[in-house]
N, C-alpha and C positions, 0 to 999 in steps of 0.2 A: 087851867091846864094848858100847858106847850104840847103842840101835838107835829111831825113830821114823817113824810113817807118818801124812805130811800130803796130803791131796786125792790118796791114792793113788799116793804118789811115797815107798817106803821110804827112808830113809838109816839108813846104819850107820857107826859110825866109831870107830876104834881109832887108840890111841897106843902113840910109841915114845920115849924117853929116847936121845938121841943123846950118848955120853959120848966121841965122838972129833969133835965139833962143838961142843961144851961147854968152858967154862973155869971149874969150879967155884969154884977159888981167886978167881976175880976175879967171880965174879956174872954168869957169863953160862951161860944154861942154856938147849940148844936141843932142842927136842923133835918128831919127822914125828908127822904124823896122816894117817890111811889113809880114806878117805871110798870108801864105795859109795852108788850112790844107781839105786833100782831102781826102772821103770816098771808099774804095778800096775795102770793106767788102760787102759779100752777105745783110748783115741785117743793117738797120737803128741805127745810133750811135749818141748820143747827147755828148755835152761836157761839165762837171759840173764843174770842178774847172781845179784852172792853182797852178803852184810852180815851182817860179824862184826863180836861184844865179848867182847874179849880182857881176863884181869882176870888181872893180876901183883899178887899180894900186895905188894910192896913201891912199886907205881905207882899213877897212874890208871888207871882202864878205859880203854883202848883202843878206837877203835872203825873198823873195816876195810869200804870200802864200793867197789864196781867190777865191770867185766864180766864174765862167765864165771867160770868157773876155771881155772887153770892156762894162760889164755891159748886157753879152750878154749870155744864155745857148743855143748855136745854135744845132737844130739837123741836122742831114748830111744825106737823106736818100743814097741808093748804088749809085755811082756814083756822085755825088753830092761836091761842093766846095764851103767855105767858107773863106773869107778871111776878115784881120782888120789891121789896124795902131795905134802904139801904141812908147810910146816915152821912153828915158831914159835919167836923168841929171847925169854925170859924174863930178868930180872935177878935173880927168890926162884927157893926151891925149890920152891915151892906158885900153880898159878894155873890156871886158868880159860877155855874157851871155849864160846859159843852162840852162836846165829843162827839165819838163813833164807837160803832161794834163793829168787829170783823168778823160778818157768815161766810159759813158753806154753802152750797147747795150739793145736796146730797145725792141728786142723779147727774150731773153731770162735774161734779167736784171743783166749779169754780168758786174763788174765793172773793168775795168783794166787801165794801163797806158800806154801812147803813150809818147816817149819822143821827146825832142825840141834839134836839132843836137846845138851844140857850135857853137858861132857867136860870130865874135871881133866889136867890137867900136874901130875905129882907126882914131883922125884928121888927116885931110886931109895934115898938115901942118907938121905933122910927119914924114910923108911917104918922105919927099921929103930929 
């Protein structure tokens, strides 16, 4: 598990190798990642957008930019966790993701960024 803490907003995040949503033979490799993201801050924090870069060894970087997550603006009041599952199709067996979420804070409505630590996508079938 990658785990990082920005403006007091923890994330941690874990991956999965999906080999019944995968088509190894043809270059398609889909992988979940499991995101927590936990409020550490005296004041209530909502999260309004995400912005990912995704890097496939055999592509361009990728770059994934939009509201919420999962179709989701969660607020975190102190102490408070939120977590979601969310997937990625790769074309190698080797690739890459990072980022940031952009929160509120909710009592004083400043906006700032929490960033998302670097996490590999690696087949399982590589490693060996």
């Amino acid at each position: 598990m990658k785990t990082i803490t920005t403006e007091g907003v923890k994330i941690s995040v874990s991956t999965e190798f999906r080999a019944d949503l995968s088509k190894v033979n043809e270059n398609i490799f889909f992988f979940n990642y499991r995101i927590v993201i936990e409020n550490n801050n005296e004041n209530t924090v909502q999260l309004l957008h995400r912005d990912w870069y995704i890097f496939d060894s055999l592509n361009e970087p990728n770059f994934v930019s939009g509201e919420g997550v999962v179709g989701e603006k969660p607020v975190l009041k102190p102490g408070q966790s939120y977590f979601y599952v969310s997937g990625c199709e790769l074309a190698s067996e080797v690739g890459q993701m990072k980022g940031f979420y952009t929160f509120k804070n909710k009592i004083t409505d400043e906006v700032f960024q929490v960033f998302i630590p670097t996490f590999n996508l690696v087949y399982p079938g590589k490693l060996n």
